[in-house]
Backbone as CSV, one residue per row, in Angstrom:
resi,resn,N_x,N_y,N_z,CA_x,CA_y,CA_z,C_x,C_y,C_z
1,UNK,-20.720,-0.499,-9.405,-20.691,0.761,-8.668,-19.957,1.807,-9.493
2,UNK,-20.702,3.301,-9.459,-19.828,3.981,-10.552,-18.794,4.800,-9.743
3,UNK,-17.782,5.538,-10.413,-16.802,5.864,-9.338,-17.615,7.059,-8.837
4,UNK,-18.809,7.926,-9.532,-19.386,8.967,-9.186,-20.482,8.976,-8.347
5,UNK,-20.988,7.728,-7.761,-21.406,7.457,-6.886,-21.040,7.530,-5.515
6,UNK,-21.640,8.037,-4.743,-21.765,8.621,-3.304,-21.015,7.693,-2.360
7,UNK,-19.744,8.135,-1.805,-18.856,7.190,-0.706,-18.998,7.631,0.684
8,UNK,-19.104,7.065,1.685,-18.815,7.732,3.117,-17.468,7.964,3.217
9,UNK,-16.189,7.900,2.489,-14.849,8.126,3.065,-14.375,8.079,2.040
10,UNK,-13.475,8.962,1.681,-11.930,9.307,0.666,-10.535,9.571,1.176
11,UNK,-10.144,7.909,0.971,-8.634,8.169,1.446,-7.684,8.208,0.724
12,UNK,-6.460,8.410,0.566,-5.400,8.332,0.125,-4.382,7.854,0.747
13,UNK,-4.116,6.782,0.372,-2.482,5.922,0.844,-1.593,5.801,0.096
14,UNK,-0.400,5.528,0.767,1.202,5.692,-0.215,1.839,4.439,0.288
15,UNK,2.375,3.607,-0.741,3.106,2.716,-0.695,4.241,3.222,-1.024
16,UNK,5.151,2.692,0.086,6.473,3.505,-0.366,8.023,2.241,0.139
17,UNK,9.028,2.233,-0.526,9.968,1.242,0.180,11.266,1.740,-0.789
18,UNK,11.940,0.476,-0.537,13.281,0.733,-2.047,13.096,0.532,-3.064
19,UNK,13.444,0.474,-3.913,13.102,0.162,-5.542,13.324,-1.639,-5.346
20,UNK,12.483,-2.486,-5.935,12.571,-3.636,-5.660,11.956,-4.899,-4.589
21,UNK,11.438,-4.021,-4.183,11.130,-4.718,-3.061,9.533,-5.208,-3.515
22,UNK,9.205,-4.901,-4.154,7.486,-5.506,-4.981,6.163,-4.554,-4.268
23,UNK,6.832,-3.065,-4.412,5.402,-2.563,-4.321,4.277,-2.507,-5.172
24,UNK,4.684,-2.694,-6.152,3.801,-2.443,-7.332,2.930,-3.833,-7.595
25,UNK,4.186,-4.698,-7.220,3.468,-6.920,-7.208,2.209,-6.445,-6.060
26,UNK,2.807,-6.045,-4.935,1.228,-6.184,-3.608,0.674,-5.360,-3.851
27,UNK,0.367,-4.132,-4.768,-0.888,-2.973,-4.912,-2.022,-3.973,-6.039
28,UNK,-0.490,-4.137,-7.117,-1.749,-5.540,-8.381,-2.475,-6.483,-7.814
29,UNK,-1.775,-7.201,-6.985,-2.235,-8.145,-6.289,-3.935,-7.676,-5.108
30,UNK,-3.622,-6.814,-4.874,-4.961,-6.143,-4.279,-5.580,-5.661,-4.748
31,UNK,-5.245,-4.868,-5.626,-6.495,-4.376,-6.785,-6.851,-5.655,-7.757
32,UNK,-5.749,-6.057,-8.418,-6.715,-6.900,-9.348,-6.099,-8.301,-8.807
33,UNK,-5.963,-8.623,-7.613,-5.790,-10.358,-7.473,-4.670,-10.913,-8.524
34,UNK,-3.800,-10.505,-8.990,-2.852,-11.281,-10.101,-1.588,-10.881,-9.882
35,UNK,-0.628,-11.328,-10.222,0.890,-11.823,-10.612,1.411,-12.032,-11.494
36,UNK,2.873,-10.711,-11.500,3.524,-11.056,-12.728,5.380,-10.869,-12.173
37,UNK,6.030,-12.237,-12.366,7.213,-12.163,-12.182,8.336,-10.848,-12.837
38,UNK,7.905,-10.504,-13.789,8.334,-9.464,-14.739,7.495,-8.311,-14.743
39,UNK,7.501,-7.241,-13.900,6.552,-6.322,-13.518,7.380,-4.873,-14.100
40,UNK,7.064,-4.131,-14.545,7.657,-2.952,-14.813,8.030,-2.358,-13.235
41,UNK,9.230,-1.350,-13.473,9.897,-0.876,-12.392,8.819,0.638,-12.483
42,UNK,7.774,1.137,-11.515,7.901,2.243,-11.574,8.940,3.693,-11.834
43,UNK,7.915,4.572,-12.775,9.245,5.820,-13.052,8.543,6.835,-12.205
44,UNK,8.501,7.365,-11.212,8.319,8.674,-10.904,6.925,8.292,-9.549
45,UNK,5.878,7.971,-10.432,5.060,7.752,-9.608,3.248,7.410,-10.295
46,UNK,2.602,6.094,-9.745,1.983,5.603,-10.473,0.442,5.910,-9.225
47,UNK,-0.867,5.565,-9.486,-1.663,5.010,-8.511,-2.934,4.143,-9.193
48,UNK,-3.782,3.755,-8.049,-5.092,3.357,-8.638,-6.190,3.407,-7.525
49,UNK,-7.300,3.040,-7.920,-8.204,3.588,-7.320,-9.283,2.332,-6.881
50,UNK,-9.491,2.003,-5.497,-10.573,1.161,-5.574,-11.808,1.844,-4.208
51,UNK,-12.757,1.225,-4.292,-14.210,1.044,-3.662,-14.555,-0.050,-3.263
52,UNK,-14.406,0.210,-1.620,-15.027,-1.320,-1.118,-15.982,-0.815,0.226
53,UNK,-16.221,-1.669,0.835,-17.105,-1.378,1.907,-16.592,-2.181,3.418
54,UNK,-15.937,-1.597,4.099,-15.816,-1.855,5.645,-16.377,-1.746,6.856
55,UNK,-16.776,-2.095,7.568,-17.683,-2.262,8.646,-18.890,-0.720,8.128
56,UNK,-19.333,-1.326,7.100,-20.813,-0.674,6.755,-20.287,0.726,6.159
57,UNK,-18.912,1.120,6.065,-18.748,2.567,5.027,-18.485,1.774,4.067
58,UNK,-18.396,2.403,2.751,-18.025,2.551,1.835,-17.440,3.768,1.379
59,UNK,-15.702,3.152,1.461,-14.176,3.760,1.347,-13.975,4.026,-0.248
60,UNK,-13.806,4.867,-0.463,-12.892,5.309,-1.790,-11.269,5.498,-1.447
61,UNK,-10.875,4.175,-2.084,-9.085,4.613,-1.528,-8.390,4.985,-2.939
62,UNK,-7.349,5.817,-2.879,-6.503,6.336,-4.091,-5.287,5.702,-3.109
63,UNK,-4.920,4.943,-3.803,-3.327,4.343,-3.437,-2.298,4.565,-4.522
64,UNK,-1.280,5.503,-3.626,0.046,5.860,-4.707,1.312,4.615,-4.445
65,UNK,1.596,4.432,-6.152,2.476,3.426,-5.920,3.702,4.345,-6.194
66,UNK,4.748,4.351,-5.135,5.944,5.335,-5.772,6.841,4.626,-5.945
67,UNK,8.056,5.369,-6.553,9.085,5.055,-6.997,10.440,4.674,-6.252
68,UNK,11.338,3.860,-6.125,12.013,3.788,-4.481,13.611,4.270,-5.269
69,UNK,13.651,4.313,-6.362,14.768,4.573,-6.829,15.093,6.131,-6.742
70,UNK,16.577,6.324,-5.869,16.485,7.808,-5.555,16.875,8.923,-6.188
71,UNK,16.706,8.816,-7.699,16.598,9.511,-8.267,15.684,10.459,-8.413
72,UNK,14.011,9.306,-8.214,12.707,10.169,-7.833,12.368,10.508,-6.404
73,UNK,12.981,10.373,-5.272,12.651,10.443,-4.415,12.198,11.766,-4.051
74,UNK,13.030,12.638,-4.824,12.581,14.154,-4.472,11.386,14.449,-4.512
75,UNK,10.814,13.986,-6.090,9.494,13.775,-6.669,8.656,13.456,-5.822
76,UNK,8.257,11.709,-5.189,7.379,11.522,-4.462,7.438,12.322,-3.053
77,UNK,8.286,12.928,-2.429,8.615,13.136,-1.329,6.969,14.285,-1.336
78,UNK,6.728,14.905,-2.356,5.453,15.790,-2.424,4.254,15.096,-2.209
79,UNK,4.083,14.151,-2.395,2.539,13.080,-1.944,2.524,12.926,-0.769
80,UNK,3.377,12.818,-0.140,3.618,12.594,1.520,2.359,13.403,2.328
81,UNK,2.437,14.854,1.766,1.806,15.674,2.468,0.426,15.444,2.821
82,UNK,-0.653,14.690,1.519,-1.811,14.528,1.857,-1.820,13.332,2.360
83,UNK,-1.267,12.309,2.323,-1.155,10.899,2.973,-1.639,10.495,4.257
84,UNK,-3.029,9.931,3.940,-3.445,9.438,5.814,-2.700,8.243,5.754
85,UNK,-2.612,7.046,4.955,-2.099,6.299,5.378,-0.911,6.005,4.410
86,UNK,-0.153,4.700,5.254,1.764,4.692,4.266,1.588,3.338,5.054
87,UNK,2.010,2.463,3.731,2.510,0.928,3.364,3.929,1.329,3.212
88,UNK,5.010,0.422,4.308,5.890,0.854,4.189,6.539,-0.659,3.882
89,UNK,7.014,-0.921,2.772,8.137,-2.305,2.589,9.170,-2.388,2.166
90,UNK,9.395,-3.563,2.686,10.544,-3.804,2.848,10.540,-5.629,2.295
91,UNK,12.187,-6.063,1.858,12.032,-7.276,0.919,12.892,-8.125,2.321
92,UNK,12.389,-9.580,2.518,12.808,-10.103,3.238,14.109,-11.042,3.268
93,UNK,14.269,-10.607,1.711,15.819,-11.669,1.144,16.430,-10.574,0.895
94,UNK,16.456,-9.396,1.478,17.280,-8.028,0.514,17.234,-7.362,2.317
95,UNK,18.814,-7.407,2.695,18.997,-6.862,4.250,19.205,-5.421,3.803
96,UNK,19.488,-4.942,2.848,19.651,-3.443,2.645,18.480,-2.977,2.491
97,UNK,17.513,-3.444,2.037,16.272,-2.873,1.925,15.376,-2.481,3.308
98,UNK,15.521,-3.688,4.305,15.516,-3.624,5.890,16.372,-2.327,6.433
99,UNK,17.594,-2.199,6.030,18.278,-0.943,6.445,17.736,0.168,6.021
100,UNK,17.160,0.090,5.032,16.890,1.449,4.447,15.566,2.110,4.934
101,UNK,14.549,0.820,6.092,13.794,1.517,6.175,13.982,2.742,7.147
102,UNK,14.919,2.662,8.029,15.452,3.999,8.752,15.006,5.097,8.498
103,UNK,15.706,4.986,6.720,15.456,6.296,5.632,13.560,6.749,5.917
104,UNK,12.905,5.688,5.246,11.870,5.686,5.140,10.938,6.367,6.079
105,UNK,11.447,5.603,7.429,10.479,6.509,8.396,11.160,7.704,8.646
106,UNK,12.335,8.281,8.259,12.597,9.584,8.957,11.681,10.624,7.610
107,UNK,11.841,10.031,6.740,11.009,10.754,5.297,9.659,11.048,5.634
108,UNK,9.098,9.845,6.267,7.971,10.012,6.784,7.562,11.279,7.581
109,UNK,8.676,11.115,9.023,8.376,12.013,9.667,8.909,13.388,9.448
110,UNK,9.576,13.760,8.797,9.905,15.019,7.619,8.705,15.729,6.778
111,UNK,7.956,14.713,6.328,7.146,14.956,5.001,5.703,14.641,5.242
112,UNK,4.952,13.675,6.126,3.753,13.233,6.239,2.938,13.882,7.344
113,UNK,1.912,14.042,7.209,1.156,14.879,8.315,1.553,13.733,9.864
114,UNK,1.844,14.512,11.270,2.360,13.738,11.966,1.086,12.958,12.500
115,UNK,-0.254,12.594,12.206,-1.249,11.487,12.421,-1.047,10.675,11.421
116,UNK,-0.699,10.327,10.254,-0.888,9.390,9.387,-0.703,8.325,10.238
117,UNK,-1.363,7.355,9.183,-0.796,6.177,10.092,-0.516,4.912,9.289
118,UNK,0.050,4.005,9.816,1.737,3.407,8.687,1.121,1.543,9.156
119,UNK,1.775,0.887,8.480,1.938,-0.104,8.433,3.262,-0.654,7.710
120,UNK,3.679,-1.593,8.331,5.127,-2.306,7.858,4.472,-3.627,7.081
121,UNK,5.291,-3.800,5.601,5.558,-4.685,5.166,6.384,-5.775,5.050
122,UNK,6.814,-6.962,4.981,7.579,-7.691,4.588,7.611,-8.828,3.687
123,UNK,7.647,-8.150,2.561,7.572,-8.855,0.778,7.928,-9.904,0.646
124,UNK,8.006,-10.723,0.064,8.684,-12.027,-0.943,9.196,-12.694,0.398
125,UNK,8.042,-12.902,1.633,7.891,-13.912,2.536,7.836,-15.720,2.386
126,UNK,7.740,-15.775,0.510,7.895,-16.987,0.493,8.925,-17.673,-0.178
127,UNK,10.022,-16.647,-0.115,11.334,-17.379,-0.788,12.084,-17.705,0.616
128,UNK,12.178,-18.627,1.150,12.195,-19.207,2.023,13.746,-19.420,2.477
129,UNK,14.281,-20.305,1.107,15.974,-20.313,1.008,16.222,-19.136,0.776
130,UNK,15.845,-18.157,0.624,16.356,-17.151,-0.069,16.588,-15.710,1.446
131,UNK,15.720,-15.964,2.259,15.383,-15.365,3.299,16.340,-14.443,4.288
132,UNK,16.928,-13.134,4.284,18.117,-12.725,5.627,17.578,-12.054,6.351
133,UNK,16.333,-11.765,6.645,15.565,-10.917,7.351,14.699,-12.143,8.198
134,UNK,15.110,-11.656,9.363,14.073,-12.817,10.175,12.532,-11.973,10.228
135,UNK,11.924,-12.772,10.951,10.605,-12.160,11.160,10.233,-11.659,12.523
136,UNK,11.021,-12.061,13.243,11.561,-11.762,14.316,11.963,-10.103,14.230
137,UNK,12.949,-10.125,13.740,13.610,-8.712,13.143,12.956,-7.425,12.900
138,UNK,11.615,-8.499,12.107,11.087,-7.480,11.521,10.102,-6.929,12.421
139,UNK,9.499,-7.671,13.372,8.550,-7.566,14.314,9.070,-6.735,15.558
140,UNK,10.397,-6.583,15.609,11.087,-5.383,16.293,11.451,-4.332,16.218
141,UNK,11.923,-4.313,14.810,11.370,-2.898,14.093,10.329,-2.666,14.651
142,UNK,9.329,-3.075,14.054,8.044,-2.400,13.631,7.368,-1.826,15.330
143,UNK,7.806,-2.786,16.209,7.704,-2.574,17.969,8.408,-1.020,18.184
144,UNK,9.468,-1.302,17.707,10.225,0.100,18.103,9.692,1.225,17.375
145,UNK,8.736,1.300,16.242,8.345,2.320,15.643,7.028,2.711,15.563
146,UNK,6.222,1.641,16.831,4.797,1.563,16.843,4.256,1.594,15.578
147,UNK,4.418,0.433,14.831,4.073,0.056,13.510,3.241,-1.398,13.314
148,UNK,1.880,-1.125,12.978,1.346,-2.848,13.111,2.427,-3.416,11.581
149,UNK,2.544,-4.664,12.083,3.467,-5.261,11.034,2.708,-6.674,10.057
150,UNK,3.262,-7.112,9.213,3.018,-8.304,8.204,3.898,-8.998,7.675
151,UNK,4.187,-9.936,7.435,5.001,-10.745,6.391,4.019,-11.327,5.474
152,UNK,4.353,-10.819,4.093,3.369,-11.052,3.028,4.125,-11.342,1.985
153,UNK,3.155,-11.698,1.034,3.650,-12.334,-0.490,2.834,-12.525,-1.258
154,UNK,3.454,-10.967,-2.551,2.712,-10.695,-3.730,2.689,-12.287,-4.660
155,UNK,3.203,-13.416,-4.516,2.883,-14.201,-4.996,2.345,-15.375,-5.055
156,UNK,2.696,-15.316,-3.489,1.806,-16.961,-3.359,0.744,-16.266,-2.852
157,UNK,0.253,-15.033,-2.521,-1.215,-14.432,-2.384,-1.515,-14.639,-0.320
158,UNK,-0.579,-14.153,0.429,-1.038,-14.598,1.996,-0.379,-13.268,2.526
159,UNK,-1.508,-12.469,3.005,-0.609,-11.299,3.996,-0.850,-9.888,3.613
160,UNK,-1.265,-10.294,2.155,-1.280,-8.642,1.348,-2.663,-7.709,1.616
161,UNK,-3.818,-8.544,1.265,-5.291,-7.966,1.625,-5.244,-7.803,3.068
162,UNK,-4.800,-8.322,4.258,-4.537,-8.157,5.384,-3.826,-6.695,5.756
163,UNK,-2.408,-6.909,5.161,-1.912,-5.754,5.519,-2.446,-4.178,5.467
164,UNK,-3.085,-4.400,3.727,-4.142,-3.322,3.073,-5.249,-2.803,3.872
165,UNK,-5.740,-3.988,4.446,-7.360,-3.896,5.412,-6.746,-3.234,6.257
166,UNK,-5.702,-3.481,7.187,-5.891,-2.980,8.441,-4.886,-1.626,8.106
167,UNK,-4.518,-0.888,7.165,-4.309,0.124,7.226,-5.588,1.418,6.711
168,UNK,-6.720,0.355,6.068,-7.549,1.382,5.887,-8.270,1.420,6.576
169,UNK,-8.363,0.473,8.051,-9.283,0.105,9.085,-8.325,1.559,9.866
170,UNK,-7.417,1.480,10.039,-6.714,2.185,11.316,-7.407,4.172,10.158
171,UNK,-7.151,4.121,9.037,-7.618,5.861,8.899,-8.527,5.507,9.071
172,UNK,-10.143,4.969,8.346,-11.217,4.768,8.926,-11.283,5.149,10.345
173,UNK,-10.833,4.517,11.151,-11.504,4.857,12.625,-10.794,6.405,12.875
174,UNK,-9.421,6.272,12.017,-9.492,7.567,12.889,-9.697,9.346,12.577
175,UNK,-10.393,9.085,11.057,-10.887,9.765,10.326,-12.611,10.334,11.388
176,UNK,-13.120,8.931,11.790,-14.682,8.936,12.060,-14.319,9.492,13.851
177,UNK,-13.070,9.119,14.569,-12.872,9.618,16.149,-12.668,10.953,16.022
178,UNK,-11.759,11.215,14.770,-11.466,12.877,14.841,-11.876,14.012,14.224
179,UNK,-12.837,13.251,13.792,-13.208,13.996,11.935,-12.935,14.303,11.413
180,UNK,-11.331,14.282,11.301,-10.560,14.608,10.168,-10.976,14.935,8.272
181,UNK,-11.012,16.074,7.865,-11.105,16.209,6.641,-10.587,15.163,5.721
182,UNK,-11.471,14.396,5.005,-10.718,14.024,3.814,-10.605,14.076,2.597
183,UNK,-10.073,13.232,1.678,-9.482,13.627,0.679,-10.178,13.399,-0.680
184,UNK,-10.866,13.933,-1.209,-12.024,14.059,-2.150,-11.587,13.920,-3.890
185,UNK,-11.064,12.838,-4.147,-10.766,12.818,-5.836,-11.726,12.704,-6.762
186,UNK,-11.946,12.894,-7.808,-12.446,12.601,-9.434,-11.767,11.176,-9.828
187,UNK,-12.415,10.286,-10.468,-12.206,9.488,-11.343,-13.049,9.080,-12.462
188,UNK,-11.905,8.652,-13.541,-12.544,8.696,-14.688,-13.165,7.170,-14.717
189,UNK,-13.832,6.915,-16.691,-14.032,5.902,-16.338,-12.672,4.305,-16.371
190,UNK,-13.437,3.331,-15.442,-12.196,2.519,-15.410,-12.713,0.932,-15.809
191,UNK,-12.309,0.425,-15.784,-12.653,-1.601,-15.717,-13.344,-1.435,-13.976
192,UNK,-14.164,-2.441,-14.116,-14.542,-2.515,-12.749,-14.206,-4.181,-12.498
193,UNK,-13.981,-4.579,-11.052,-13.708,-5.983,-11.101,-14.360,-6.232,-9.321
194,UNK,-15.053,-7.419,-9.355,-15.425,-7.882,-7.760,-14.701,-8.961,-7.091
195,UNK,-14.723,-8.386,-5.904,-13.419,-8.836,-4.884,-14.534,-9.050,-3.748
196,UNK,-13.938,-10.183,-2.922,-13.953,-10.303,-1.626,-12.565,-10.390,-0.661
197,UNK,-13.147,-10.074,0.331,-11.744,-9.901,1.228,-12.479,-10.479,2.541
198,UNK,-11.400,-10.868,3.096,-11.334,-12.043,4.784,-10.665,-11.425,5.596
199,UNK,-10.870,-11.027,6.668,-9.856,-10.496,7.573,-10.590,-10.663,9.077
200,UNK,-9.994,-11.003,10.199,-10.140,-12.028,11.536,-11.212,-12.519,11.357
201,UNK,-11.589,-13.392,10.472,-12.181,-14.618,10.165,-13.615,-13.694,9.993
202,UNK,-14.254,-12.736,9.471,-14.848,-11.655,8.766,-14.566,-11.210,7.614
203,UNK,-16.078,-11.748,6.998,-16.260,-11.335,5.341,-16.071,-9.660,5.590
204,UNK,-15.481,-9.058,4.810,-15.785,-7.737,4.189,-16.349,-7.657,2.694
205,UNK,-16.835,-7.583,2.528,-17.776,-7.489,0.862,-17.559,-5.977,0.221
206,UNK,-16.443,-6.848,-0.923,-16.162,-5.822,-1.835,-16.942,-5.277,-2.984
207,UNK,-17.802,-4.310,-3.162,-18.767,-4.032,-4.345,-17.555,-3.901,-5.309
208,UNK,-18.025,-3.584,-6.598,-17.368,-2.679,-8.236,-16.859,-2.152,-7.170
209,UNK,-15.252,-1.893,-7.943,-14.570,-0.905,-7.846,-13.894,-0.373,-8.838
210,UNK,-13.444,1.102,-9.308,-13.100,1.480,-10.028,-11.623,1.738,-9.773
211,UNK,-10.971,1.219,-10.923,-9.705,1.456,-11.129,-9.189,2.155,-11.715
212,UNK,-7.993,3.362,-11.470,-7.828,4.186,-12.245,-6.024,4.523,-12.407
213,UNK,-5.110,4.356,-13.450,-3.754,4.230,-13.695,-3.382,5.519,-13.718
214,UNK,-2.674,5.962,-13.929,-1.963,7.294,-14.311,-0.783,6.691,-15.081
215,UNK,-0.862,6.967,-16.555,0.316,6.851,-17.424,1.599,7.052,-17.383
216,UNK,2.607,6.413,-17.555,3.916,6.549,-16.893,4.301,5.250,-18.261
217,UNK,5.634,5.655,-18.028,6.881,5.236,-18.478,6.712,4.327,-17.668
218,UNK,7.599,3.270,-18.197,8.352,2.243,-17.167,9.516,1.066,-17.629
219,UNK,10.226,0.448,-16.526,11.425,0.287,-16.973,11.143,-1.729,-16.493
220,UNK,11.708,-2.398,-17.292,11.463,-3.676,-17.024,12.203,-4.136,-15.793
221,UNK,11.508,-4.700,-14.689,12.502,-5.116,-13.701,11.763,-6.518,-13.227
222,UNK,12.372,-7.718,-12.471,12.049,-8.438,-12.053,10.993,-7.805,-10.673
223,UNK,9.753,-8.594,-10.269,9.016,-8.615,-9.208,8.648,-9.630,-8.256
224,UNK,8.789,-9.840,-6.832,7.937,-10.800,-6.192,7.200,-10.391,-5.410
C-alpha cells in the first residue's frame, strides 16, 4: 500500500508519560513487532506513521512519540493541540511515574482539544518482582478519570496492540458520529512491513503500512 494512496481517516495520536516508562518500547513494538532492552531515550520529539484497516476503514495514524523529560516538555506541550487521541503511561515498578500521571492529565486538559480521547497505560507489566503499582490502582485511576485502561508489556508482547486498537477504535467512531475534521499528513517514502492484529477475539487485517521517523538525536537509556 503506498502512503499516497487514498485512506478513509487521518489521525494523529500522542504518546505521552515520564521519561522511562517505555514509550518508545510500545510504539516499536506496534509498528514494527520488536524489542530492544537498550532503546534510545527520546530528545524533543519523535513519530511514525502506519496504515491499517478497522472495521472496513482504512486509518492513516501519525503517532507522536514524546519526550517525558521536563526539560522538553514545553516543546511537546505544542502537539497537544491537534491530538484526537493520547496514550497515556505510566511504569508499573516506578510509583513516581503513577504520581506523575496527575501532571499528565492536567497537561492534557490545559493543552488538548477537550474531545480527544485518552487511554491509560501500564508498562513493564511483566516484571513481576519488580512490581509497586497494583493493577488494582491502576484501574482506579483510570475509573476516576474516565479512562479505558491496560496493563501491557513492550516485551513479552501482551496488551500493547490492544491498548493501540482501542484508542483508534474510540477516534474512529467518534470522528464518523461527529464528523469531526481530520488530520491530513504527507508521507514520504518508507519500509513497508505486514501486520496482523487480534482484538475481542476479531481479526483486524493489517495491509502495507508506511513508516515514517523524524530524525532526532538521542540519548542511550535502558527500555521495557
Amino acid at each position: 500500500m503506498s502512503a499516497n494512496q487514498p485512506h478513509d481517516l487521518s489521525i494523529k495520536l500522542l504518546v505521552i508519560g515520564d521519561s522511562g516508562v517505555g514509550k518508545s518500547c510500545l510504539l516499536l513494538r506496534y509498528i514494527d513487532d520488536t524489542f530492544t532492552s537498550q532503546f534510545t531515550s527520546t530528545i524533543g520529539i519523535d513519530f511514525k506513521v502506519r496504515t491499517l484497516e478497522v472495521d472496513d476503514k482504512k486509518i492513516k495514524c501519525q503517532i507522536w512519540d514524546t519526550a517525558g523529560q521536563d526539560r522538553f516538555r514545553t516543546i511537546t506541550n505544542v502537539y497537544y493541540r491537534d491530538a484526537q487521541g493520547i496514550l497515556i503511561v505510566y511504569d508499573v515498578t516506578d510509583s513516581k511515574s503513577f504520581e506523575g500521571l496527575r501532571y499528565w492529565i492536567k497537561n492534557i486538559e490545559e493543552n488538548a482539544p477537550d474531545n480527544v480521547q485518552k487511554v491509560l497505560v501500564g508498562n513493564k507489566a511483566d516484571l513481576l518482582d519488580r512490581r509497586c503499582v497494583t493493577k488494582e490502582e491502576g484501574s482506579q485511576f483510570a475509573e476516576e478519570h474516565k479512562l479505558e485502561f491496560y496493563e501491557a508489556s513492550a516485551k513479552d508482547n501482551f496488551g500493547v496492540s490492544e491498548a493501540f486498537l482501542d484508542l483508534i477504535k474510540q477516534v474512529k467512531d467518534r470522528i464518523i458520529t461527529e464528523s469531526v475534521p481530520v488530520l491530513n499528513t504527507g508521507s514520504g517514502g518508507a519500509p513497508h512491513v505486514r501486520l496482523h492484529e487480534q482484538q475481542n477475539q476479531q481479526h483486524h487485517h493489517v495491509r502495507e503500512e508506511s513508516i515514517t521517523k523524524k530524525p532526532l538525536k538521542h540519548q542511550e537509556k535502558n527500555c521495557c
